[in-house]
C-alpha positions in Angstrom: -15.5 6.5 7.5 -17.6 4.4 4.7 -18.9 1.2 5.8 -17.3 -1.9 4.2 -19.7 -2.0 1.3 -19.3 1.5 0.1 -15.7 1.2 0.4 -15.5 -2.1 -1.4 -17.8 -0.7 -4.2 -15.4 2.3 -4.5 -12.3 -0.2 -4.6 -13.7 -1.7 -7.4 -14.4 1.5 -9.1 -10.9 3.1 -8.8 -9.1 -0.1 -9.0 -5.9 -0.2 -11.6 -6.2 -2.5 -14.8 -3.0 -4.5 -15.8 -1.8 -7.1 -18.0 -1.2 -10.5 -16.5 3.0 -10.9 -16.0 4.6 -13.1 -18.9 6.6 -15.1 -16.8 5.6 -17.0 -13.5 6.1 -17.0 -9.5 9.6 -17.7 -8.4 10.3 -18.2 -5.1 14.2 -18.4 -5.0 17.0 -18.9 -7.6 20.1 -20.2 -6.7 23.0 -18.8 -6.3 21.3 -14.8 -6.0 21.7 -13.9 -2.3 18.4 -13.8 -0.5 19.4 -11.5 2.6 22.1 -9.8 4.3 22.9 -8.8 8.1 21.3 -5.4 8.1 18.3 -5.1 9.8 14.6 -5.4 8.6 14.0 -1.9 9.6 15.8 0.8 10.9 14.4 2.3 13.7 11.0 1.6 15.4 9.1 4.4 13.4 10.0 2.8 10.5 9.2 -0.7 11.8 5.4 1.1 12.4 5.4 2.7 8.8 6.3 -0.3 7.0 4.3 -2.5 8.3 1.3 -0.2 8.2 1.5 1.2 4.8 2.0 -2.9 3.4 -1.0 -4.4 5.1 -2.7 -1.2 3.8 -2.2 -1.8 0.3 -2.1 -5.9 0.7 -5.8 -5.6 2.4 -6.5 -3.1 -0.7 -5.1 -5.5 -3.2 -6.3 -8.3 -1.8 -9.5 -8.6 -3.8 -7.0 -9.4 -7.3 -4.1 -12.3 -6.8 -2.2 -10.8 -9.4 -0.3 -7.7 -7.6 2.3 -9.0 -5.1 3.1 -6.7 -2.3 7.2 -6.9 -1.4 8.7 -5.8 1.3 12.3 -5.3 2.5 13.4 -8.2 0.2 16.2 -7.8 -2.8 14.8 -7.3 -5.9 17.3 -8.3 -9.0 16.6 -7.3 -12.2 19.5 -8.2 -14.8 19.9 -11.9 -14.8 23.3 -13.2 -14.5 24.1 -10.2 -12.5 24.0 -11.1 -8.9 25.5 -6.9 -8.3 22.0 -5.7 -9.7 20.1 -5.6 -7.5 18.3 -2.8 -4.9 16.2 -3.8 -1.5 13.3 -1.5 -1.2 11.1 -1.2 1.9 7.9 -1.8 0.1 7.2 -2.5 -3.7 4.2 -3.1 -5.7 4.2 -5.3 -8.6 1.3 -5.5 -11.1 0.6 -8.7 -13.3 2.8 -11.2 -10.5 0.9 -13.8 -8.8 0.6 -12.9 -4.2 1.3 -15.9 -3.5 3.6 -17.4 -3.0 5.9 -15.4 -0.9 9.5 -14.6 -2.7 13.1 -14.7 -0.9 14.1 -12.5 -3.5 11.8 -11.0 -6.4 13.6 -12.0 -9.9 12.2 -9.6 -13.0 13.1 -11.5 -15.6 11.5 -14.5 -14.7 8.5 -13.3 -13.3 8.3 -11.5 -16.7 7.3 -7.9 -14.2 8.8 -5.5 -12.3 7.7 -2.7 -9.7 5.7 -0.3 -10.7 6.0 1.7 -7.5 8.8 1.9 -4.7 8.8 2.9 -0.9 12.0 4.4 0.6 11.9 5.1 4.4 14.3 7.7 4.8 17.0 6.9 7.7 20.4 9.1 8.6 22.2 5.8 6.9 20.5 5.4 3.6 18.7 9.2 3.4 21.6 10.2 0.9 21.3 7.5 -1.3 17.7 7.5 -1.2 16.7 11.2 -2.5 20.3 10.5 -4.8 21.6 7.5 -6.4 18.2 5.7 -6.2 16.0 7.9 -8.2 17.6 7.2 -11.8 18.3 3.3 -10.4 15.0 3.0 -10.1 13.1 4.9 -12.7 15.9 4.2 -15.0 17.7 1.3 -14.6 14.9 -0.6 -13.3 12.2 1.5 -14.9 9.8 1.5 -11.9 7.1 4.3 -12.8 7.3 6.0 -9.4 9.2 6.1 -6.4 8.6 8.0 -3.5 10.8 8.6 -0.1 9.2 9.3 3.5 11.0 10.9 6.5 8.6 8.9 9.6 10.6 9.8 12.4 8.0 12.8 13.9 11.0 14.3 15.5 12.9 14.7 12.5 12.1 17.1 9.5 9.2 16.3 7.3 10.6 14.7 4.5 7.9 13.4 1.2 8.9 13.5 -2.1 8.2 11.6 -5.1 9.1 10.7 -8.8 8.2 9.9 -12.0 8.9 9.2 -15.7 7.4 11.3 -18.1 6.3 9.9 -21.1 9.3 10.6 -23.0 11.1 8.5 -20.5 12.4 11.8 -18.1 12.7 11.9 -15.0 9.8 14.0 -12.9 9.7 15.1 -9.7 5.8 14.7 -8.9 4.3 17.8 -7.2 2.4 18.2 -3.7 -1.0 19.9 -3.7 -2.0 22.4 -1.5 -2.1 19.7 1.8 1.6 18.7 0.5 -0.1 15.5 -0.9 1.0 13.5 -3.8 -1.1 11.6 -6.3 0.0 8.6 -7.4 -1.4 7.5 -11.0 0.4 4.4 -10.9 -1.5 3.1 -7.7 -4.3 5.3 -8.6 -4.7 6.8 -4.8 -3.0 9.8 -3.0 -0.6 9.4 -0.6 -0.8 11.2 2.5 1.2 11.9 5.7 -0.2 12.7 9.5 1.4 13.0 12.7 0.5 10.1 15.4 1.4 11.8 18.9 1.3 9.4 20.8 3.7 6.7 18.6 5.6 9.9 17.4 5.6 8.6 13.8 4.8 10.3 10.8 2.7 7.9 9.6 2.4 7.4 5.4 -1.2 6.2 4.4 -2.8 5.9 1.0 -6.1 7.5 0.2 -9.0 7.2 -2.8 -9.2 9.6 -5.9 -12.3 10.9 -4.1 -10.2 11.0 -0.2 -11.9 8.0 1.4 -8.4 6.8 3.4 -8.1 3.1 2.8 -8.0 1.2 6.4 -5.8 -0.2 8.6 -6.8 -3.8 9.9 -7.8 -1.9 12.9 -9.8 0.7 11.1 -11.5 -2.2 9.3 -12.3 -4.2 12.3 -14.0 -1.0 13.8 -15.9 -0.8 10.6 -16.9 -4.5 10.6 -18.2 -4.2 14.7 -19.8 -0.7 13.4 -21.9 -2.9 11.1 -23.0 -5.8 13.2 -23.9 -3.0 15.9 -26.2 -1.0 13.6 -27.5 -4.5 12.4 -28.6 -5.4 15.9 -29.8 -2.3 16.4 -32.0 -2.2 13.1 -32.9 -6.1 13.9 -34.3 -5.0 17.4 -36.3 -1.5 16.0 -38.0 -4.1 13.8 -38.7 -6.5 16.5 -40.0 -3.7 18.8 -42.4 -2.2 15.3 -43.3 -5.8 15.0 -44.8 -5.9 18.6 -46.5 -3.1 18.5 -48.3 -3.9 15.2 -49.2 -7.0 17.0 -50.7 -4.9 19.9 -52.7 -2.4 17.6 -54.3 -5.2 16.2 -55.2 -7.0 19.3 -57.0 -4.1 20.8 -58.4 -3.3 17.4 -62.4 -3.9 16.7 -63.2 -6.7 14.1 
């Protein structure tokens, strides 16, 4: 893997450019629900994907405060509709302020709305997922892309993504040959592999050019990596030093 200066250096090569959102951060607004009672995540491998594939593209982010990161939280976009609304597992939205967080994410006041949804398939939503939600989404809501994920490793593979064309159809986007699909929304591929021992089909997000983009323990590795081959160069130049010193001590004036 790239140290953590090539892979910032890339970031900032490949990095989207966007507008600034019209409106402004909006925590709550009264009188739109903020939760319900179903769980934050399904099952366990979806627990592990979720939170994996957000702090992924939060770290990526990161470097530009105006692309919030959402995650299982109810996104309404028709105001004065409280029924209008959908509660995607992740969602990026380009031009809003990070911070602060959002109960609920309100389009028409933060002037924005997603440009990319997750879905984590589960046997309870899987229908309305790959059905329902497609034109919801890239119609009603006009996201660019959404894509669904099956991570359960015992269960079918399951990856599939859409889009709208720019006549305003609906597209399915297709794999390459690795059953990888780009998206040009988030500029990045999007990738699945099997972790054996978790069991989950983990979803992670990958440079134009393949570099995968880390996990907070992939960057930590890279970070100890780069204070080891410091110390490492810092002694090697202590040790030439001494011997330089040596050389000219037992040289003749």
């Amino acid at each position: 893997m790239d140290t953590r200066t090539d892979f910032d250096f890339k970031r900032g090569k490949y990095m989207p450019v966007f507008p600034k959102a019209s409106g402004k951060p909006t925590s709550n607004i009264e009188g739109y629900p903020s939760e319900d009672d179903q769980p934050m995540s399904a099952t366990g491998f979806h627990g592990v994907q979720i939170t994996t594939l957000s702090d992924q593209l939060k770290r990526y982010f990161g470097s530009d405060n105006r692309v919030y990161i959402g995650v299982d939280s109810f996104v309404y976009y028709q105001e004065g509709d409280r029924r209008k609304f959908v509660a995607p597992d992740i969602y990026v939205v380009y031009g809003a302020e990070s911070f602060p967080e959002r109960r609920s994410f309100y389009t028409w006041a933060e002037g924005a709305a997603p440009v990319v949804v997750f879905e984590f398939l589960s046997e309870s939503t899987a229908a309305h997922d790959r059905g329902d939600k497609i034109r919801q989404y890239l119609v009603e809501i006009e996201v660019d892309e959404y894509f669904i994920h099956q991570p359960e490793g015992a269960k079918s593979p399951e990856f599939r993504g859409w889009c709208r064309s720019p006549s305003g159809a609906i597209e399915e986007i297709q794999p390459d040959a690795q059953g990888g699909l780009f998206s040009h929304a988030l500029n990045m591929w999007l990738r699945w592999e099997y972790q054996p021992v978790s069991e989950v089909r983990l979803l992670r997000p990958y440079l134009p050019d393949g570099t995968p983009i880390p996990t907070s323990d992939e960057l930590k590795s890279m970070a100890e990596s780069e204070k080891q081959r410091r110390q490492q160069l810092e002694s090697e130049l202590e040790q030439l030093r001494a011997e330089m010193a040596t050389l000219r001590g037992e040289s003749p004036k």
